[in-house]
C-alpha positions in Angstrom: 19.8 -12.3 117.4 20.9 -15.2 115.4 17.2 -17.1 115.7 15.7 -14.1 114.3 18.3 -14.3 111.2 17.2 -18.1 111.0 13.4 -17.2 110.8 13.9 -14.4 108.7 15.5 -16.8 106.4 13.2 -19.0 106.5 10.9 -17.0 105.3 12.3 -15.7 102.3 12.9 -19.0 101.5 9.6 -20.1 101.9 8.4 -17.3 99.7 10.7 -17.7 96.4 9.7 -21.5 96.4 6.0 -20.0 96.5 6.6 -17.6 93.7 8.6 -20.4 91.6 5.6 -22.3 91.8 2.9 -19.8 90.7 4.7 -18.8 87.4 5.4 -23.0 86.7 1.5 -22.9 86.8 1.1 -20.2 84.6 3.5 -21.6 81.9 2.0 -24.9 82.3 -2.1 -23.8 82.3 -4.8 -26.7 83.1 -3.5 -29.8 81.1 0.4 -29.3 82.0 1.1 -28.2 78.4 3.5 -25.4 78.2 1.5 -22.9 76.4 3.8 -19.9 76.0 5.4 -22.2 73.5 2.2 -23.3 71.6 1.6 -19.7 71.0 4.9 -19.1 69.9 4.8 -21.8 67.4 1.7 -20.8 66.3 2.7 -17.0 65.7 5.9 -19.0 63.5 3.1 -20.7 61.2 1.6 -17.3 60.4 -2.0 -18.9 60.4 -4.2 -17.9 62.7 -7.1 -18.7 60.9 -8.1 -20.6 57.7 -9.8 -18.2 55.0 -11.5 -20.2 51.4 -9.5 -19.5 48.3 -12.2 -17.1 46.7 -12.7 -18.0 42.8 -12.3 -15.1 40.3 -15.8 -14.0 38.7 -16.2 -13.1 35.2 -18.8 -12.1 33.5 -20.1 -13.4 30.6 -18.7 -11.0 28.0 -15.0 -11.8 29.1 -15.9 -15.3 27.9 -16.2 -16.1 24.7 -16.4 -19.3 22.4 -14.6 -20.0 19.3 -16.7 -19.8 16.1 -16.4 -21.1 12.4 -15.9 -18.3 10.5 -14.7 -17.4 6.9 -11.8 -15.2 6.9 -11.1 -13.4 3.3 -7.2 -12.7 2.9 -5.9 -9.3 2.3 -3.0 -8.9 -0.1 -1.4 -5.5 0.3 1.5 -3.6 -2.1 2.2 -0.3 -2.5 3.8 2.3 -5.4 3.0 6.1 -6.7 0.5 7.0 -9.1 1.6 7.1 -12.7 -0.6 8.6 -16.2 -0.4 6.3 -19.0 -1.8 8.8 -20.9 1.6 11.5 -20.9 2.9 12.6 -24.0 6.2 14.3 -24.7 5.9 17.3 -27.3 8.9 17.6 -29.8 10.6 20.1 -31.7 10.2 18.6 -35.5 12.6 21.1 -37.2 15.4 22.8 -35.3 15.6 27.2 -34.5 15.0 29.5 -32.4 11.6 29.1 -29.9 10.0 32.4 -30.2 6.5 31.9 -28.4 5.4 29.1 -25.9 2.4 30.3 -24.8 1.3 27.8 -22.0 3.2 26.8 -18.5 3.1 24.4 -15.9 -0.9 23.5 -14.7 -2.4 24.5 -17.8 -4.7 22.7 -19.3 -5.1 22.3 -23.1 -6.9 20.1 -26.0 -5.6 18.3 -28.7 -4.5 20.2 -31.4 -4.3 23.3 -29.7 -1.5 25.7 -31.1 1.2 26.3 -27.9 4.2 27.9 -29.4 5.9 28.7 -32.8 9.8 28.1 -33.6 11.5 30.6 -35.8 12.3 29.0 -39.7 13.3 31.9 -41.7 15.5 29.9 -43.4 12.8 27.5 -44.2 10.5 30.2 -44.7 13.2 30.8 -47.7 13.4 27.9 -49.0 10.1 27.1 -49.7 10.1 30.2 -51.5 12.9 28.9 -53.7 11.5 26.0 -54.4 7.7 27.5 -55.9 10.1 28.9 -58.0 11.5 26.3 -58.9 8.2 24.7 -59.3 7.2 27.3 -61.6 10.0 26.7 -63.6 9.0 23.1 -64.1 5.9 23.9 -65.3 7.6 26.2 -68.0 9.7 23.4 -69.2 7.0 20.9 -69.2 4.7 23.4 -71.1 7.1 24.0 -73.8 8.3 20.3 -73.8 4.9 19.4 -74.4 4.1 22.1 -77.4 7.4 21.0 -79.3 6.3 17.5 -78.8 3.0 18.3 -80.6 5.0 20.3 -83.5 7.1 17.0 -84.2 4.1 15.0 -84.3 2.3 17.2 -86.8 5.9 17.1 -88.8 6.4 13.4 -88.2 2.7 13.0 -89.5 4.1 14.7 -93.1 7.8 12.9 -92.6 9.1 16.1 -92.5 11.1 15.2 -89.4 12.7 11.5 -88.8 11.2 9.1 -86.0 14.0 10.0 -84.3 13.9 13.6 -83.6 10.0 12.4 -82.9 11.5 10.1 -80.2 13.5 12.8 -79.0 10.8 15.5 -78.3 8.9 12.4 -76.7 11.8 12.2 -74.2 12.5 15.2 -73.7 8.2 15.5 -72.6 8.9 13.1 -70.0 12.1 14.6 -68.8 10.3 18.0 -67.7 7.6 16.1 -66.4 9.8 14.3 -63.8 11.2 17.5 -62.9 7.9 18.6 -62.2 7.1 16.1 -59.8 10.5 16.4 -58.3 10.1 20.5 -57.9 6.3 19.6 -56.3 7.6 17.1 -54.0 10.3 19.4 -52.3 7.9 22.0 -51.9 5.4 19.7 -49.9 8.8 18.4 -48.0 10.0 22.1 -47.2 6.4 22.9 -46.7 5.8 20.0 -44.1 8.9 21.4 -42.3 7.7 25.1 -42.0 4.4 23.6 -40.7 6.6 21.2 -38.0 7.3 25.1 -36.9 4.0 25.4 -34.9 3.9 23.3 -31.8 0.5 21.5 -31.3 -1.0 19.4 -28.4 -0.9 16.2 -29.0 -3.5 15.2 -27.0 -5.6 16.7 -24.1 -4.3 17.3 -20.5 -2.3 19.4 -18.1 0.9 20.6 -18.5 3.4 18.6 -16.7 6.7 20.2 -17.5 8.3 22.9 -20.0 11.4 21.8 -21.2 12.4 25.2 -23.0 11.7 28.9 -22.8 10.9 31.3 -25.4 14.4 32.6 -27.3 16.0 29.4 -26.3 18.0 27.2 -29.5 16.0 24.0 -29.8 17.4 21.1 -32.2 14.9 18.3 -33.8 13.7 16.2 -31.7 14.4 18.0 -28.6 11.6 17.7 -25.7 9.5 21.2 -25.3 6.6 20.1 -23.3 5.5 17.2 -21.1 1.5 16.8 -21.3 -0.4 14.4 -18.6 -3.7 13.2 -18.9 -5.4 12.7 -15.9 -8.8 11.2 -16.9 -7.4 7.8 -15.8 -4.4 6.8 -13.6 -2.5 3.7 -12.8 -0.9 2.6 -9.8 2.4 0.8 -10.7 3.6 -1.6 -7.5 4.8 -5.0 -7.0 4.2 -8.1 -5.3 5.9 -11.4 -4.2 6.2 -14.2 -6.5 4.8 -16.3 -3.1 1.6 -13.9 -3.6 1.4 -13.5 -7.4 -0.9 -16.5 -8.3 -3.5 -15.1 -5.7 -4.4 -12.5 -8.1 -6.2 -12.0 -11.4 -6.7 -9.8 -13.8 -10.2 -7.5 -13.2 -10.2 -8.4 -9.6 -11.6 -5.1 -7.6 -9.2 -3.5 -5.0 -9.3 -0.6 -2.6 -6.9 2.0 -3.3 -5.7 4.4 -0.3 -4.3 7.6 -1.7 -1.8 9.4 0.8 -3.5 12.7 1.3 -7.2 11.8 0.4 -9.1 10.5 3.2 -11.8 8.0 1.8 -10.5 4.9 -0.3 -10.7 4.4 -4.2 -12.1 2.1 -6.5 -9.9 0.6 -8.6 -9.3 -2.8 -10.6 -6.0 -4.9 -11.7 -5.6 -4.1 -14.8 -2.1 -6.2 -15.6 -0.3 -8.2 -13.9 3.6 -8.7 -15.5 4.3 -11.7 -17.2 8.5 -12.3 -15.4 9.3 -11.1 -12.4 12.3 -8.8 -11.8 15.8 -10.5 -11.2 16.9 -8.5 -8.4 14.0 -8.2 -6.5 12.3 -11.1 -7.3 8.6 -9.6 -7.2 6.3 -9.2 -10.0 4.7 -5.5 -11.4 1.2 -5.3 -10.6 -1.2 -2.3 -12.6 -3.9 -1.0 -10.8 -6.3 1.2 -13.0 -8.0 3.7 -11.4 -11.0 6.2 -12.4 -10.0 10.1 -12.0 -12.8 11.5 -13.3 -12.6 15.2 -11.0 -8.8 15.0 -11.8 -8.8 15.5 -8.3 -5.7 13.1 -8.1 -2.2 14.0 -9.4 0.9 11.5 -10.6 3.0 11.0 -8.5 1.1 10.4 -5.2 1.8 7.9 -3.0 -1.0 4.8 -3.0 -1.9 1.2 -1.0 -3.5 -1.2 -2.6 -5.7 -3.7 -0.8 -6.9 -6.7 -2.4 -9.4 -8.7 -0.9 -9.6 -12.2 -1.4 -12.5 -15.0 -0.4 -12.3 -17.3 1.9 -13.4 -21.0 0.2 -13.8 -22.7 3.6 -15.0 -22.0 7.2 -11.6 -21.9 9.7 -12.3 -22.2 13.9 -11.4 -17.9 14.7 -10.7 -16.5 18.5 -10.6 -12.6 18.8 -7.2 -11.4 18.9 -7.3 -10.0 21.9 -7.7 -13.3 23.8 -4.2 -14.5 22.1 -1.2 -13.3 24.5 2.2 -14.4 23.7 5.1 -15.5 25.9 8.6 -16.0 25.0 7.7 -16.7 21.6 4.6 -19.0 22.3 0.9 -18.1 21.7 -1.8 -18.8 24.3 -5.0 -18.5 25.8 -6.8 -18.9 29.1 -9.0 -21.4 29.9 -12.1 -22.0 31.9 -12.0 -25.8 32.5 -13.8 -27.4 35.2 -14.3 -24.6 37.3 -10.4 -23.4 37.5 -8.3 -21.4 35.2 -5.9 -23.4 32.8 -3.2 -22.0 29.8 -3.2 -23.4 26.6 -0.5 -22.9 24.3 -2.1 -22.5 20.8 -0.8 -22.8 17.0 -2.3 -19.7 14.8 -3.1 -19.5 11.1 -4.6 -16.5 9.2 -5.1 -13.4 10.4 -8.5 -10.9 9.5 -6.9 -7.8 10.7 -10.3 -5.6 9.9 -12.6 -8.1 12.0 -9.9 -8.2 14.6 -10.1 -12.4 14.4 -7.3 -15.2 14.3 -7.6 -18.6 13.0 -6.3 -20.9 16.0 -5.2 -24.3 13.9 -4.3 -26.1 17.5 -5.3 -25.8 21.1 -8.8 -25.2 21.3 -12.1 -26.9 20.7 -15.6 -24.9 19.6 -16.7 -25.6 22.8 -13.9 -24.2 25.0 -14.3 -21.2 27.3 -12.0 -19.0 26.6 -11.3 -15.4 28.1 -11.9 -12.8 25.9 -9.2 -10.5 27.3 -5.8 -10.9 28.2 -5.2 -10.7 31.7 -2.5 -9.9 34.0 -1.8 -11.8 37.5 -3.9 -15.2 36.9 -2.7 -18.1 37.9 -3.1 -21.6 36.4 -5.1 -23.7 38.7 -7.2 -20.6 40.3 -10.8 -21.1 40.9 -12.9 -19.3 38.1 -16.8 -18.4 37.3 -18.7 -17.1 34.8 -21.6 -15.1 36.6 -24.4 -12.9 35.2 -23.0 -10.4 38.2 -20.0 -10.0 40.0 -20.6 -10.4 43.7 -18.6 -7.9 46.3 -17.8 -10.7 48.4 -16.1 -12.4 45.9 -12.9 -11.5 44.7 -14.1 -10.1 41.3 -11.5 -11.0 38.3 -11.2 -7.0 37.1 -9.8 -6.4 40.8 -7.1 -8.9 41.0 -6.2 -9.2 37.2 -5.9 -6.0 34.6 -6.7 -5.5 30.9 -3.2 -5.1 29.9 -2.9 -5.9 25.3 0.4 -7.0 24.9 
């Protein structure tokens, strides 16, 4: 029994040193090396094959060049519409309004008749004084007949130069009275005329400042007349900005509710400017020849101003900006750079930015800003994208910041 435990033992023996050795071979493989361990380095380096960095592609339109260009200036200022041609109508003589016969949006002409003011009391007095006109020429009548008696007398010294000198005076005494009567009659007349309100010149009617049966006293406001033919737009502009402009120069006049642009012109420019503000009134005359404009509107002016010299322009939408910092993206030598650049003007209407530093006219620069480039990446301009090649719209967005 116990040789039969000994073989038995033997052979287990014999087989576990057997097994041992098979898996030592298959950890080892041909050359000894233990590659269960190469292949789990390898699956730790995370590279189990080497792929080319593809270049971005883009095509020709999202490259552009930058080009001399002449950028005019645009000087922009704002204020409402305003008619230099209004006129304030006045009560000349004080009572009671008794007709007004025209109200707000009417138009009238210059001299028209718009209301009367009750004057019975002048209406009196200019009765009085005819009399008392008439009366003058009594005096002066008789003044002058006794006059003529004297002479005649005086002629056969039946009177004394005195009493000659006497009717003489007395002539001239009734005389002044007559021209003293005939003056207050034209006065007291002028004032029974003031009664009837005229136009003083042609327009609308702005504003009644009395009703009919209301007290007005001389001098009191009755009507407000505006002339619309012409308008003015009064606004204001730096001091920094001033000596840009000219009187004459031609400027484009937006009009809040009208939707096409106006012609207008400067028409002054104020000699100080203001103390608080420190910005200088600007008049812009404008043609209204419809009327179809109204004082009071709200108006932009744009002035544009030439350009005397050619500046090196991008499009704006190639500028991105970072923390602060303008720049553009470069196609140098076949891989993508950044450039930080310095800006000057700015042609809002072309959509073009003078760049004063960072480029040359014969940089590639994109036309677009891009998101997700990197500095350094391979880059191409092609005629087509390729759909092997990782195209530049796949792995980088429009995005205007």
């Amino acid at each position: 029994m116990t040789k039969k435990w000994l073989v038995g033992g033997t052979a287990l023996v014999l087989l576990a040193g057997a097994g041992v050795a098979l898996w030592t071979g298959v950890l080892q493989g041909p050359d000894g090396k233990a590659a269960a361990r190469s292949e789990a380095t390898a699956g730790k380096s995370g590279k189990k094959d080497n792929k080319p960095d593809l270049p971005l592609e883009f095509l020709p339109r999202e490259v552009v060049q930058p080009a001399w260009a002449r950028m005019p200036s645009t000087v922009e200022f704002s204020g409402p519409l305003v008619a230099p041609q209004t006129s304030v109508l006045r009560a000349k003589a004080g009572g009671t309004l008794v007709s007004l016969a025209v109200a707000e949006g009417h138009r009238v002409q210059a001299g028209q008749v718009l209301g009367r003011i009750d004057m019975a009391e002048t209406s009196s007095r200019v009765a009085e004084r005819s009399a008392n006109l008439a009366a003058a020429r009594a005096t002066l009548a008789q003044a002058e007949r006794t006059h003529a008696s004297n002479e005649s007398l005086a002629a056969q010294q039946f009177i004394s130069p005195i009493a000659l000198d006497n009717s003489r005076a007395a002539v001239d005494t009734a005389r002044a009275a007559l021209n003293a009567a005939q003056a207050a009659l034209v006065t007291t007349r002028v004032a029974l005329r003031d009664a009837t309100l005229l136009a003083p010149i042609a327009g609308i009617v702005a504003k009644r400042h009395a009703l009919p049966g209301e007290k007005v006293a001389v001098e009191q406001p009755v009507l407000t007349i505006v002339d619309l033919v012409r308008l003015e737009l009064a606004g204001s502009v730096g001091t920094h900005e001033v000596s840009r402009l000219s009187e004459g120069l031609p400027v484009q006049v937006q009009v809040e509710g009208v939707a096409q642009p106006v012609a207008g012109r400067i028409a002054r420019i104020a000699p100080a400017a203001e103390p608080g503000t420190r910005s200088i009134g600007v008049a812009i005359e404008l043609a209204n020849p419809g009327q179809t404009l109204r004082a009071g509107q709200y108006a932009l002016a744009r002035a544009l101003l030439a350009d005397d010299r050619e500046r090196l322009t991008l499009p704006a939408t190639a500028v991105g900006t970072t923390a602060g910092q303008d720049h553009v993206w470069l196609i140098e030598n076949g891989t993508l750079a950044r450039r930080a650049v310095t800006l000057g003007r700015r042609d809002e209407p072309q959509g073009r930015v003078e760049v004063l530093q960072g480029v040359t006219p014969e940089s590639q620069v994109l036309a677009a800003r891009f998101d997700n480039l990197r500095e350094g990446a391979k880059a191409l301009v092609v005629a087509n994208k390729s759909s092997a090649v990782t195209s530049a719209a796949a792995t980088a967005s429009t995005a205007v910041k």
